[in-house]
PAZAPA-4460 file (N, C-alpha, C; in steps of 0.05 Angstrom, whole numbers, plus 32768, in hexadecimal, padded with zeros to 4 digits):
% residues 173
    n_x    n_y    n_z   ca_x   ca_y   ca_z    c_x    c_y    c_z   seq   type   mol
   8011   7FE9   8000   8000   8000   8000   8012   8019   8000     1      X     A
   8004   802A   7FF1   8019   8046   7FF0   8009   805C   8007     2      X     A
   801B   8068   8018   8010   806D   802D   8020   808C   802F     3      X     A
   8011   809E   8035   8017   80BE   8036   8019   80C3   8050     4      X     A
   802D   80D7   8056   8028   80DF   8076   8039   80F9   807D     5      X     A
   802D   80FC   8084   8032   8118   8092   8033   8124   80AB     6      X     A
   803B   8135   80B9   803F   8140   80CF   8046   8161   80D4     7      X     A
   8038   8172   80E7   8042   818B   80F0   805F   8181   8102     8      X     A
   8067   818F   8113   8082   819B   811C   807E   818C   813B     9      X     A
   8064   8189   814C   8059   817F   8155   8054   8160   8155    10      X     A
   805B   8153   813A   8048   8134   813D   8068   8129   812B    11      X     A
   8074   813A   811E   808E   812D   810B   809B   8113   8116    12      X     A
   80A8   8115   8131   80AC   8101   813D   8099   80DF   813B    13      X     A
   8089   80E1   8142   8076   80CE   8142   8070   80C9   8124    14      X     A
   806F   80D9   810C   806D   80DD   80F3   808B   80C4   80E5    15      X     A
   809B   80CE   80F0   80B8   80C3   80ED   80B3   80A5   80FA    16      X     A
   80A6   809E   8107   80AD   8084   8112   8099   8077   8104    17      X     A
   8083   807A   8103   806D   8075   80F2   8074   8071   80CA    18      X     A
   807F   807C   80C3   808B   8075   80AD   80A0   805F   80B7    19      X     A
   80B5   8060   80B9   80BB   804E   80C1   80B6   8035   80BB    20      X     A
   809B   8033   80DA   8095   8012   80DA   807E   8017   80BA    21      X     A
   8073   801F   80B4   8069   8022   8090   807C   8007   8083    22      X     A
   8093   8018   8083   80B0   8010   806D   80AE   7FEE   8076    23      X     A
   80AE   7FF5   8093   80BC   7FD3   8098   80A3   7FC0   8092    24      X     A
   8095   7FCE   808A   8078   7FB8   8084   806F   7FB8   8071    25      X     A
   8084   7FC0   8058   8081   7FBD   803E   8070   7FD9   802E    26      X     A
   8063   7FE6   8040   805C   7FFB   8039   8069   8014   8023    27      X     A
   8065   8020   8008   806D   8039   8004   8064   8053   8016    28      X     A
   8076   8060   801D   8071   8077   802B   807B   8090   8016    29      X     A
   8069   80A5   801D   8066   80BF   800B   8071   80CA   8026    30      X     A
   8081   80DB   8029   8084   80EC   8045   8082   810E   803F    31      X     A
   8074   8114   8046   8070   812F   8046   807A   8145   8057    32      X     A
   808B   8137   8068   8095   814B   807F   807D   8148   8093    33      X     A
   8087   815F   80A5   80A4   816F   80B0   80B5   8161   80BC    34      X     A
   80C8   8161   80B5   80E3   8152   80C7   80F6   8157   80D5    35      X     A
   80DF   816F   80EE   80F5   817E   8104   80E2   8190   810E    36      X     A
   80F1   8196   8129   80D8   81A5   8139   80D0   81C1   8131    37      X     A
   80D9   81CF   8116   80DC   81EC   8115   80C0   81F5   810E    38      X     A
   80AA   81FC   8122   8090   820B   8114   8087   820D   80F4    39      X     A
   8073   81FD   80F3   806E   81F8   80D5   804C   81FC   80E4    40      X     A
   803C   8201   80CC   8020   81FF   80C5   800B   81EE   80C6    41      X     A
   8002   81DC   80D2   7FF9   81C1   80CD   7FE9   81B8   80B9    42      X     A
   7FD3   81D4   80AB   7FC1   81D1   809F   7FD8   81C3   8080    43      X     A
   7FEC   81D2   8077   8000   81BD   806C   8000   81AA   805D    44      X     A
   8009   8197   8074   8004   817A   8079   7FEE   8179   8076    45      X     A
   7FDC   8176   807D   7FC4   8166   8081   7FBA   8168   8064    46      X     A
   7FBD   8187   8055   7FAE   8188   8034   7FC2   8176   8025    47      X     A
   7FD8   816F   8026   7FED   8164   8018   7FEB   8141   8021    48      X     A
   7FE0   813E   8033   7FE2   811F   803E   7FBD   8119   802C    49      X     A
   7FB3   812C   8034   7F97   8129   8023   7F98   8126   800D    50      X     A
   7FA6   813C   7FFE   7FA8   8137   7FE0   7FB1   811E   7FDB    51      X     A
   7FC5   8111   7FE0   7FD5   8103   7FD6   7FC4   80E5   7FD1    52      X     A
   7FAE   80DE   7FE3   7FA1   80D1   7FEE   7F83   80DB   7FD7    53      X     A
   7F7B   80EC   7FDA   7F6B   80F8   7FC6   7F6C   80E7   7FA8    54      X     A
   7F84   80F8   7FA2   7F92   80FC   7F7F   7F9C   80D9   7F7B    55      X     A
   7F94   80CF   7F8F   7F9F   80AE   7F88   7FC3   80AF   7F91    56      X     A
   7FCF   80BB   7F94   7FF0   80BC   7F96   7FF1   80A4   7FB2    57      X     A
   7FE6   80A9   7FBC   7FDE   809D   7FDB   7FC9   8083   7FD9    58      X     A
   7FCB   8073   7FE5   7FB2   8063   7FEA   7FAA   8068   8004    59      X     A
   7FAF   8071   8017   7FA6   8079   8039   7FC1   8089   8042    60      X     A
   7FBA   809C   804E   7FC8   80B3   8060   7FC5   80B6   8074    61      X     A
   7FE0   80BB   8088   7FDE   80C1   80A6   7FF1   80DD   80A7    62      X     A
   7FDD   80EB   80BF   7FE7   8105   80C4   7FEB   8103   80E2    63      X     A
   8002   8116   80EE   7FFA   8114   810A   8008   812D   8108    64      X     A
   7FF8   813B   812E   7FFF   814E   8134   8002   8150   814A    65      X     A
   8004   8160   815A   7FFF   8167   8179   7FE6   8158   818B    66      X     A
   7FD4   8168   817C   7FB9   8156   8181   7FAC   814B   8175    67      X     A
   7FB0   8140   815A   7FA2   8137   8147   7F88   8151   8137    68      X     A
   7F82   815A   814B   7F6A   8167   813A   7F73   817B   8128    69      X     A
   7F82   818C   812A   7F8A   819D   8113   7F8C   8193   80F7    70      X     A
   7FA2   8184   80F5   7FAA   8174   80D9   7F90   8162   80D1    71      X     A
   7F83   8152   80DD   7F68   814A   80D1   7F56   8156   80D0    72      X     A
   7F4E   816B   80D9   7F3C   8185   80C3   7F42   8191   80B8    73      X     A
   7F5E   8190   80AF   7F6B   81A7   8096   7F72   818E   8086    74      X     A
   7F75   8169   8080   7F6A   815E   8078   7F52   8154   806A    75      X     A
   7F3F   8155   807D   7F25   8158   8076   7F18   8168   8060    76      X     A
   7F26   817C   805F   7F24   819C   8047   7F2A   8188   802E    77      X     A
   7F3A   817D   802C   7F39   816E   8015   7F26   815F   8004    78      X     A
   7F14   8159   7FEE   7F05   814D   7FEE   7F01   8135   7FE6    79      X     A
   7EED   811C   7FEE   7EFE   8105   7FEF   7F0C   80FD   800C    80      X     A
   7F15   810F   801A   7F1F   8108   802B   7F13   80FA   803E    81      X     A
   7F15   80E2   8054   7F06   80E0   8072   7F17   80D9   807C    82      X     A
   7F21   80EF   808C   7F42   80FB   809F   7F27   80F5   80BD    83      X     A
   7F3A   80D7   80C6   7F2C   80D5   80E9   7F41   80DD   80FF    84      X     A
   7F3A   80F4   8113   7F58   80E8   812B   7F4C   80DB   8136    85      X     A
   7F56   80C6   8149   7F50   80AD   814E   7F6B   80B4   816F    86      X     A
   7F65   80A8   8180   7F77   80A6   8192   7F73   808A   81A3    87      X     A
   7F60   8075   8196   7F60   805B   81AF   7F5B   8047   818F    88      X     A
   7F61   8034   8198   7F5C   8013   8182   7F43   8014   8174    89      X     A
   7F33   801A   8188   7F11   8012   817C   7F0A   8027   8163    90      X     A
   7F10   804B   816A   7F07   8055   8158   7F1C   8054   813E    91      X     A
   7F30   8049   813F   7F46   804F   8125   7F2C   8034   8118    92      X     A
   7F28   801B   8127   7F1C   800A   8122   7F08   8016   810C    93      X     A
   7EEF   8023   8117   7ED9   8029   8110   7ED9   803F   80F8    94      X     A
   7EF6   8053   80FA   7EFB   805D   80EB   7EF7   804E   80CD    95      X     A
   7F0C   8035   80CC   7F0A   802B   80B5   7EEE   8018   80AD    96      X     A
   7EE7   800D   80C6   7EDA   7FF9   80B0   7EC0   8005   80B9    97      X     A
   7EB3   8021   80BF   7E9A   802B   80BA   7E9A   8040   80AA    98      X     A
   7EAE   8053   80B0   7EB1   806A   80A0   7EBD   806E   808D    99      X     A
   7EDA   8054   808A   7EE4   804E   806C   7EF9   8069   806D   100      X     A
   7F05   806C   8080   7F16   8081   8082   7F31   807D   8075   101      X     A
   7F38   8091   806D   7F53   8093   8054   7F64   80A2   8059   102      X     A
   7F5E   80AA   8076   7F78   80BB   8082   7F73   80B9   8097   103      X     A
   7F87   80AE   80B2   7F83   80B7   80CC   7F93   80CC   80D5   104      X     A
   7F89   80DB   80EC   7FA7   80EE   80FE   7FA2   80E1   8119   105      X     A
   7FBA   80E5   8121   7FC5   80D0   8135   7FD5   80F1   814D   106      X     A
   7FD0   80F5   815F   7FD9   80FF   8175   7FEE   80FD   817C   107      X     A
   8003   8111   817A   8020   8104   8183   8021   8115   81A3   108      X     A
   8019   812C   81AF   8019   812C   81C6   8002   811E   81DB   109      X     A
   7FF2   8110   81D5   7FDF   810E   81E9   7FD9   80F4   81E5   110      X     A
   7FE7   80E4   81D2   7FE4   80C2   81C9   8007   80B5   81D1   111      X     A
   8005   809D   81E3   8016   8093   81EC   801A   8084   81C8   112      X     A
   803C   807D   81C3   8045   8062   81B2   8042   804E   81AF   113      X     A
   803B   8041   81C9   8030   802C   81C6   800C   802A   81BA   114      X     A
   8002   803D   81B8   7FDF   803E   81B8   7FE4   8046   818F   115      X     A
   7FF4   8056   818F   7FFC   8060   816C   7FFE   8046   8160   116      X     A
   8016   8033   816F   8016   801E   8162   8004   8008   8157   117      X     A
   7FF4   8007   8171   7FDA   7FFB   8168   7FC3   8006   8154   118      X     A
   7FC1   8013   8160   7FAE   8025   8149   7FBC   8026   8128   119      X     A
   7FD3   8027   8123   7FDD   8028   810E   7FD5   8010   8100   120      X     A
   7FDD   7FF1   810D   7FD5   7FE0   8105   7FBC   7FD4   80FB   121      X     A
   7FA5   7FE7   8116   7F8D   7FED   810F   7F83   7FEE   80F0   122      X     A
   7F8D   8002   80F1   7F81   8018   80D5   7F92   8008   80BB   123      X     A
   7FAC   8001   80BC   7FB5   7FF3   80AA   7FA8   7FD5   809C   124      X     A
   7F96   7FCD   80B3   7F90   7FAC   80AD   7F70   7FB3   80A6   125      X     A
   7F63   7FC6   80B6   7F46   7FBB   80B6   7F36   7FC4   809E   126      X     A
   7F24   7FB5   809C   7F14   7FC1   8076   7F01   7FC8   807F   127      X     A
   7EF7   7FD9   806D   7ED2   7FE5   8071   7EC8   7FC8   8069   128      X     A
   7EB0   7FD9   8079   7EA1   7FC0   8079   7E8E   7FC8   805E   129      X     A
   7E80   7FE2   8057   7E78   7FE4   803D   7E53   7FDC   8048   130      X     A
   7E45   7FD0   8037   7E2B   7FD5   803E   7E1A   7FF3   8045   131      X     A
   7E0A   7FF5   805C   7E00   800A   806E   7E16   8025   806C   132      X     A
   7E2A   8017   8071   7E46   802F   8074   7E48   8032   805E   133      X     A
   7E47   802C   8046   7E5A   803E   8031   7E40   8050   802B   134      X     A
   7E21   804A   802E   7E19   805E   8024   7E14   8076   802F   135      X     A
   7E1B   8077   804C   7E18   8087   805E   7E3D   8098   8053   136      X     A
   7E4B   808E   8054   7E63   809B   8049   7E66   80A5   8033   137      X     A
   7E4E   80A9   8020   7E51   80A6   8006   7E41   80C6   800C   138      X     A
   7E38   80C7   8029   7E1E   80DC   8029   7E37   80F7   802D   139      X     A
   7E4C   80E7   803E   7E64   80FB   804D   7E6A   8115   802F   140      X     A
   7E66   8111   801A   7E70   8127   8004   7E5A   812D   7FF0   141      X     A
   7E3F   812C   8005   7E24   812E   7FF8   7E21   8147   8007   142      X     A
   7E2E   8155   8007   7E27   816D   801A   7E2C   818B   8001   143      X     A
   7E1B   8189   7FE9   7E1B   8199   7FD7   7DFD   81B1   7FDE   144      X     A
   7DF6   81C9   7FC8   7DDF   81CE   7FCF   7DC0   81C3   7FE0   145      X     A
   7DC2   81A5   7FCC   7DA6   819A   7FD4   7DAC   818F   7FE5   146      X     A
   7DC3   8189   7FF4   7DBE   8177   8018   7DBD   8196   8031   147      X     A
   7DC5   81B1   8020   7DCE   81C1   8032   7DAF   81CA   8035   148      X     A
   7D9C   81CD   8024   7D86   81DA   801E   7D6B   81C4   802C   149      X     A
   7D81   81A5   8038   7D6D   819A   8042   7D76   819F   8056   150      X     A
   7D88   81A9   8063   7D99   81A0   8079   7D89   81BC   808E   151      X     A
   7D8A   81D5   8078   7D7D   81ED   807C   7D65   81EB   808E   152      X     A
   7D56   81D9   8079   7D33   81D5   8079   7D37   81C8   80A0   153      X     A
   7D48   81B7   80A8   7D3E   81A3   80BE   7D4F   81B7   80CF   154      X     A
   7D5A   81D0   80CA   7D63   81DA   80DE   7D4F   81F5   80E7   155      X     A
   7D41   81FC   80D0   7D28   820D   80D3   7D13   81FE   80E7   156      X     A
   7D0F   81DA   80E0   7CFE   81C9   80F4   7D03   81C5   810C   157      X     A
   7D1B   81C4   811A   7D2F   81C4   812A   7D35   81A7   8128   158      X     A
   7D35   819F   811B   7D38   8170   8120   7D34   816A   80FE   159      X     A
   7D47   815B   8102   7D56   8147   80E9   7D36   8137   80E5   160      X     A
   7D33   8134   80CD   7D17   8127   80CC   7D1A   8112   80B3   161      X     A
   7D33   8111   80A0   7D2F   80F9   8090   7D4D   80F2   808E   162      X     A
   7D56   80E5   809C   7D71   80DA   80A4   7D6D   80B9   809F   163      X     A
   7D5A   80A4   809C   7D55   8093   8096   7D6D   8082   8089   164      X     A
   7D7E   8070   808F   7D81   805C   807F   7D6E   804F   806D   165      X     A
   7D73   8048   8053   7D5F   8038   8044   7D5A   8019   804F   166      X     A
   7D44   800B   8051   7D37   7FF6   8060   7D45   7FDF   8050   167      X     A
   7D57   7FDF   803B   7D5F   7FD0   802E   7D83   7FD2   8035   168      X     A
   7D8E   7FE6   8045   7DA0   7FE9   8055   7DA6   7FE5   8066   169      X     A
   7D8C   7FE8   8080   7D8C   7FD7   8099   7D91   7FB9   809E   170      X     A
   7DA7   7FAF   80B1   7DAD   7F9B   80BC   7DC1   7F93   80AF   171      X     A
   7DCF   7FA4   8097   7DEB   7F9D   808A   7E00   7FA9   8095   172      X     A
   7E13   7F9A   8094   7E2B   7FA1   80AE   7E2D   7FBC   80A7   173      X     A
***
């Protein structure tokens, strides 16, 4: 798998070791920087680990930062993108095989090495599961005029009123 990654000035370290184990697991790695503590931008990274992942150069991308959230919403800007931070096993888990995520960010001050490592493994092995989920993920970049103009309408109602899975969706993983 060809694998993008990136990091602010904040997460590089953990970015650096994380490629790394990539390499030793047969992985291509794209590295995007930064490779040293000197104040950099994070939004950056995260459009450049997106794109790459986007534009096909990438098959899945990891960003990390300080706290993860920065670089996966200046990810997210990307389109195409579903940039998760994730900080425990279960959600890197859920990330992939509900949401079908194609980029995680990973926490380099507030996530111990040993928890990155797992989670890495996580996100590297598990598959969407597809069914129920892909069409609900399919909804994630349905957010053009006509979902905004419905979205409008149920905020004038104050309550979401046709959110429905289709009855031919229910009970599929």
């Amino acid at each position: 798998m060809k694998i993008a990654v990136g990091a602010d000035h904040a997460g590089f370290e953990y970015k650096d070791r994380i490629a790394q184990i990539l390499r030793m697991k047969g992985h291509e790695v794209l590295d995007f920087g930064t490779h040293d503590a000197t104040p950099v931008d994070y939004p950056q990274y995260g459009y450049a680990v997106g794109e790459a992942v986007a534009t096909g150069r990438a098959d899945r991308g990891i960003v990390v930062c300080g706290s993860s959230l920065g670089i996966a919403m200046a990810a997210n800007k990307v389109p195409g993108i579903r940039c998760a931070p994730v900080d425990e096993p279960y959600s890197a888990e859920l990330a992939r095989r509900h949401n079908d995520a194609n980029v995680i960010a990973f926490s380099e001050r507030l996530t111990g090495w040993e928890m990155i490592e797992r989670m890495l493994d996580i996100y590297l092995e598990t598959p969407f599961d597809g069914g129920r989920h892909a069409y609900r993920v399919e909804q994630l970049f349905d957010f053009g005029d006509a979902q905004r103009a419905r979205t409008l309408k149920d905020l004038e109602r104050g309550e979401v009123t046709d959110a429905r899975t289709p009855k031919e969706l229910v009970g599929k993983p």
